[in-house]
MIDOSE-1310 file (N, C-alpha, C; in nm, 2 decimals, decimal comma, always signed):
residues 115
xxxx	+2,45/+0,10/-0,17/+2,41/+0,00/-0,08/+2,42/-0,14/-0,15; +2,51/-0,23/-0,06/+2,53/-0,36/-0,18/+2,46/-0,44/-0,11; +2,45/-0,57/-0,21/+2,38/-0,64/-0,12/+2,49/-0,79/-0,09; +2,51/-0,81/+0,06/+2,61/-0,91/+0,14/+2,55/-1,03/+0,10
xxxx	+2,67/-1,12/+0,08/+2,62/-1,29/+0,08/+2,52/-1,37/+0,15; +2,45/-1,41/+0,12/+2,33/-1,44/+0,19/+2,25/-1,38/+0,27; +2,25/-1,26/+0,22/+2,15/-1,15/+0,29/+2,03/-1,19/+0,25; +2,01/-1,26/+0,12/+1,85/-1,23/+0,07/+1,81/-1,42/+0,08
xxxx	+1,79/-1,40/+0,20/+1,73/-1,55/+0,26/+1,60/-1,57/+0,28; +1,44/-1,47/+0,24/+1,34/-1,51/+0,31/+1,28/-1,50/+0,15; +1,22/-1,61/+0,07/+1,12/-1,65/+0,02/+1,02/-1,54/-0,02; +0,98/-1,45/-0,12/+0,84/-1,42/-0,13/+0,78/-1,42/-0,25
xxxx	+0,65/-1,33/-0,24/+0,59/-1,33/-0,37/+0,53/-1,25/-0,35; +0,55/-1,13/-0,48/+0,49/-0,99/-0,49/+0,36/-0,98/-0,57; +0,27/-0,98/-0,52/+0,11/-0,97/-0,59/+0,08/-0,85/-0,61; -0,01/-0,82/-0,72/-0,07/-0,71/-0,72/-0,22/-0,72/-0,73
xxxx	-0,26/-0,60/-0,75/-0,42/-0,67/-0,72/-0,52/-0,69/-0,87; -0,59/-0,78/-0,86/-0,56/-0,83/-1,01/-0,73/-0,78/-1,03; -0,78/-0,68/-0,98/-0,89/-0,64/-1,01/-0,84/-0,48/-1,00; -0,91/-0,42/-1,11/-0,94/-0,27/-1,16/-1,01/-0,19/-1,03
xxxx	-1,01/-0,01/-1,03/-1,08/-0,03/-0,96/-1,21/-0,03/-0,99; -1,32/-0,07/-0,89/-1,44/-0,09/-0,89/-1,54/-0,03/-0,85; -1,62/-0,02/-0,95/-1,74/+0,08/-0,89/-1,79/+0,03/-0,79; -1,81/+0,20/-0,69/-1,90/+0,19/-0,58/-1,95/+0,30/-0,58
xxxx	-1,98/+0,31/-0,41/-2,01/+0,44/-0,36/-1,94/+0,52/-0,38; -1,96/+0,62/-0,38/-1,86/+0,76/-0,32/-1,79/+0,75/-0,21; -1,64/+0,74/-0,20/-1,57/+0,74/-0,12/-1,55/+0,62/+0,01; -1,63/+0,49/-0,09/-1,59/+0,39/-0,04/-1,46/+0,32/-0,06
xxxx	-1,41/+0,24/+0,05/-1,31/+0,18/+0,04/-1,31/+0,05/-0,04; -1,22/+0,07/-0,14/-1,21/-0,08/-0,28/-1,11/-0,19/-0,17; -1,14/-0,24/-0,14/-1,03/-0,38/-0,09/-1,01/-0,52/-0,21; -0,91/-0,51/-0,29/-0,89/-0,65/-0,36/-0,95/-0,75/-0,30
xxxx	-1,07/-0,80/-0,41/-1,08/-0,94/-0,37/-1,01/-1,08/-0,38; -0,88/-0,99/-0,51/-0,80/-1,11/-0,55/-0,66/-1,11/-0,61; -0,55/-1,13/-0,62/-0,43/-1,07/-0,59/-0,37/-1,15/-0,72; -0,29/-1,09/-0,86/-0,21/-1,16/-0,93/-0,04/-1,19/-0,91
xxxx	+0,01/-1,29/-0,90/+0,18/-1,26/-0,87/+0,23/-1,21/-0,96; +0,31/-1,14/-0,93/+0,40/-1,04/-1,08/+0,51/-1,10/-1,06; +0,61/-1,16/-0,95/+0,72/-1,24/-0,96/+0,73/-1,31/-0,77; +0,82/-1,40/-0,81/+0,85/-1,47/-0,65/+1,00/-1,40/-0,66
xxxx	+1,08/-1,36/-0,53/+1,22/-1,36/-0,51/+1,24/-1,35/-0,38; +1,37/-1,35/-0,34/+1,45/-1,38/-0,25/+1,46/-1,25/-0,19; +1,46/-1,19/-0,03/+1,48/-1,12/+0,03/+1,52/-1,08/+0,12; +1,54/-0,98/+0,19/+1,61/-0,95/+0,32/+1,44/-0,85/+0,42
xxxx	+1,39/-0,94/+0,53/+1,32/-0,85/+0,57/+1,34/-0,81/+0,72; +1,29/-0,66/+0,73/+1,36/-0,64/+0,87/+1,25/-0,53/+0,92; +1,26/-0,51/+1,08/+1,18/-0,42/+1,07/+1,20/-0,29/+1,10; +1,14/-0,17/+1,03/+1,22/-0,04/+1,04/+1,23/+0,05/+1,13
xxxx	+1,37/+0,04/+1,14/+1,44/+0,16/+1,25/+1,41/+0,31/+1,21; +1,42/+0,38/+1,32/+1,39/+0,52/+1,32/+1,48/+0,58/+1,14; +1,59/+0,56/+1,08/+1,66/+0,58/+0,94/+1,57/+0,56/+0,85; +1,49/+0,42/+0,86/+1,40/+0,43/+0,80/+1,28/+0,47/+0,76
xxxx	+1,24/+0,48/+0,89/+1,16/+0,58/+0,86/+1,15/+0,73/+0,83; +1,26/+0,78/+0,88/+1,30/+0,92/+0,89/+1,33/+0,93/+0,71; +1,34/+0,85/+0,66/+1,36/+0,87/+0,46/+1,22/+0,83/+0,44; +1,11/+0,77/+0,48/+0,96/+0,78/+0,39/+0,90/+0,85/+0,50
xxxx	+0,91/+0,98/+0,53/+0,90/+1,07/+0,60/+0,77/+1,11/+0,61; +0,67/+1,10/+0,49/+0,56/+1,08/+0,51/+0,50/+0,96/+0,53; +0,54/+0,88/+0,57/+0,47/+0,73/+0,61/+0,52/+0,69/+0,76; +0,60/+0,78/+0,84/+0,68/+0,76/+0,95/+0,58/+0,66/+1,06
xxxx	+0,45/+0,68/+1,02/+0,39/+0,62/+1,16/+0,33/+0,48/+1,13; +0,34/+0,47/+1,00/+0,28/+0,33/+0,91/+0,37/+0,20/+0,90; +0,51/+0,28/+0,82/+0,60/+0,15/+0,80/+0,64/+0,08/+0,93; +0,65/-0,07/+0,91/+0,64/-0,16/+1,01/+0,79/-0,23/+1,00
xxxx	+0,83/-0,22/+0,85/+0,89/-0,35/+0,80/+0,99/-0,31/+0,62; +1,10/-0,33/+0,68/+1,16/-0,29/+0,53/+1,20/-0,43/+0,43; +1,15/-0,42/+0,32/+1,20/-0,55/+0,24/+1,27/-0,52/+0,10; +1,42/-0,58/+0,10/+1,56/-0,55/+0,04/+1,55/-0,64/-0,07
xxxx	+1,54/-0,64/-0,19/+1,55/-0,72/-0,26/+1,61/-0,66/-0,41; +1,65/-0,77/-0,49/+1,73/-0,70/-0,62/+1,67/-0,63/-0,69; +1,74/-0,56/-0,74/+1,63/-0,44/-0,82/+1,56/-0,53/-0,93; +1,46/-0,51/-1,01/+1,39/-0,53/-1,11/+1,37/-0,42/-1,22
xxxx	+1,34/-0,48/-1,37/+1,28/-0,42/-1,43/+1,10/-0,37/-1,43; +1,07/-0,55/-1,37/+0,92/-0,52/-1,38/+0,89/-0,43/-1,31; +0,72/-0,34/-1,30/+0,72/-0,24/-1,27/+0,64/-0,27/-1,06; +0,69/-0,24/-1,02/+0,61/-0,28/-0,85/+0,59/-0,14/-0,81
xxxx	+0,47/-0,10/-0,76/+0,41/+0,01/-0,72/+0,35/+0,00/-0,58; +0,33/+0,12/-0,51/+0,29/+0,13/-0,37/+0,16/+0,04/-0,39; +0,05/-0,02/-0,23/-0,06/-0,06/-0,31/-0,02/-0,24/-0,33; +0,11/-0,28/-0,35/+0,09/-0,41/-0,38/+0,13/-0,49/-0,26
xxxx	+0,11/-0,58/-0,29/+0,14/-0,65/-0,15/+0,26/-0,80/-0,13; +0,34/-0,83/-0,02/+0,40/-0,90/-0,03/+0,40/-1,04/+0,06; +0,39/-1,15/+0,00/+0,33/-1,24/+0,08/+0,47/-1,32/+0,13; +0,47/-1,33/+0,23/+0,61/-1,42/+0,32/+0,57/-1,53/+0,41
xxxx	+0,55/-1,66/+0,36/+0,54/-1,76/+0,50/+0,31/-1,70/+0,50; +0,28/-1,71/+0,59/+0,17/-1,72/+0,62/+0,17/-1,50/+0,66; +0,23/-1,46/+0,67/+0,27/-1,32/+0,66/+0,28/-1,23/+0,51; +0,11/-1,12/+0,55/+0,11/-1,02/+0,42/+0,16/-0,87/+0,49
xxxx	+0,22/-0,85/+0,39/+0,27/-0,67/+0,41/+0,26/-0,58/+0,27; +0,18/-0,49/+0,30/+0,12/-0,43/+0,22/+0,22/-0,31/+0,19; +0,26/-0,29/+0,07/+0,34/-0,18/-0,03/+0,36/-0,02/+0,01; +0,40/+0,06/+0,10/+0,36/+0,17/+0,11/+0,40/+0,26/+0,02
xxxx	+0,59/+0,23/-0,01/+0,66/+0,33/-0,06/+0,78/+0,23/-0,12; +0,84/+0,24/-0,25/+0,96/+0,19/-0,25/+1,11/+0,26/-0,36; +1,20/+0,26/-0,26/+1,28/+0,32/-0,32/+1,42/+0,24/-0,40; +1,44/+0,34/-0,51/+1,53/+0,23/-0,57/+1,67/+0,33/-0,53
xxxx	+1,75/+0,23/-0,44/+1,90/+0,30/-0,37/+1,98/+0,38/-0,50; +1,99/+0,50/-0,46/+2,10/+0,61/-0,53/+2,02/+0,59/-0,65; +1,93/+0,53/-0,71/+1,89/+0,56/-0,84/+2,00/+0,43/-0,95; +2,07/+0,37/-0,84/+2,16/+0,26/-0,93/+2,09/+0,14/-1,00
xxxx	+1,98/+0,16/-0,96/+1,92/-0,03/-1,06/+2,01/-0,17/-0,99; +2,00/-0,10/-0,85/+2,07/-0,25/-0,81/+2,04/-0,34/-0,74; +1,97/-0,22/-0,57/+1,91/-0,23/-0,47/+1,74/-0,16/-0,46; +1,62/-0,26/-0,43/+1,51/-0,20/-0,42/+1,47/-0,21/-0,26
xxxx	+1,44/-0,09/-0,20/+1,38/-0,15/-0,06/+1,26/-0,06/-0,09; +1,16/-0,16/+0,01/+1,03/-0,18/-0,05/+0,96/-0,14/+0,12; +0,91/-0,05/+0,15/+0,87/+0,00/+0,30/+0,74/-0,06/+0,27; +0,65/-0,14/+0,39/+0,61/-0,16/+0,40/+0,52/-0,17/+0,59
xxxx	+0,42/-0,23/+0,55/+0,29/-0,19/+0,66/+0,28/-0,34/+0,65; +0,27/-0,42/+0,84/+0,25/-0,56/+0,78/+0,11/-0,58/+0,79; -0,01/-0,65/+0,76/-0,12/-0,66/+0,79/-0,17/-0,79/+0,88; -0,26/-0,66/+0,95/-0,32/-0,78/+1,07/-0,39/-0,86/+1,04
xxx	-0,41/-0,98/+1,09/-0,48/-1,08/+1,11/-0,49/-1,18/+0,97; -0,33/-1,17/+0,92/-0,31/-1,25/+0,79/-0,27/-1,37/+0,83; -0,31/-1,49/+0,76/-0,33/-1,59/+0,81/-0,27/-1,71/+0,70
């Protein structure tokens, strides 16, 4: 999968969450209260067709939204989140195409009521 001339037109910035997890309860849910950037880049975002989903086969009812961007060394994990415009979408699964280090698409979940 290559990536076409001006495909990667939308602005972002990949955060992770810049808190450990945190003690709580048992079986409470940890929500970041605060998010570090690990890099800004340039992207392709779209939202996922049945192909797409049918490859993160366990997330079929979650992913909302696929985001194409050049592969990286740094390390980005499910869990992080991607901020676009006034628009967060949160990390579910991301695969790196054929295993080439060229193409990363990054499946994602967008979140409600981001502002």
């Amino acid at each position: 999968m290559a990536i076409n001339s001006g495909e990667l037109r939308h602005p972002i910035t990949i955060q992770a969450p810049a808190n450990a997890v945190q003690s709580g309860s048992f079986g409470a849910s940890v929500t970041p209260s605060s998010w570090t950037v690990v890099r800004s880049d340039m992207a392709s975002i779209y939202t996922a067709g049945g192909r797409e989903t049918s490859q993160a086969s366990q997330l079929v009812s979650e992913v909302s939204h696929v985001v194409k961007i050049r592969w990286t060394s740094d390390v980005l994990k499910a869990g992080y989140q991607i901020v676009f415009g006034a628009r967060i979408f949160t990390v579910l699964y991301i695969e790196n195409v054929q295993e080439r280090n060229l193409v990363l698409l990054l499946y994602c979940k967008e979140v409600d009521g981001a502002q």
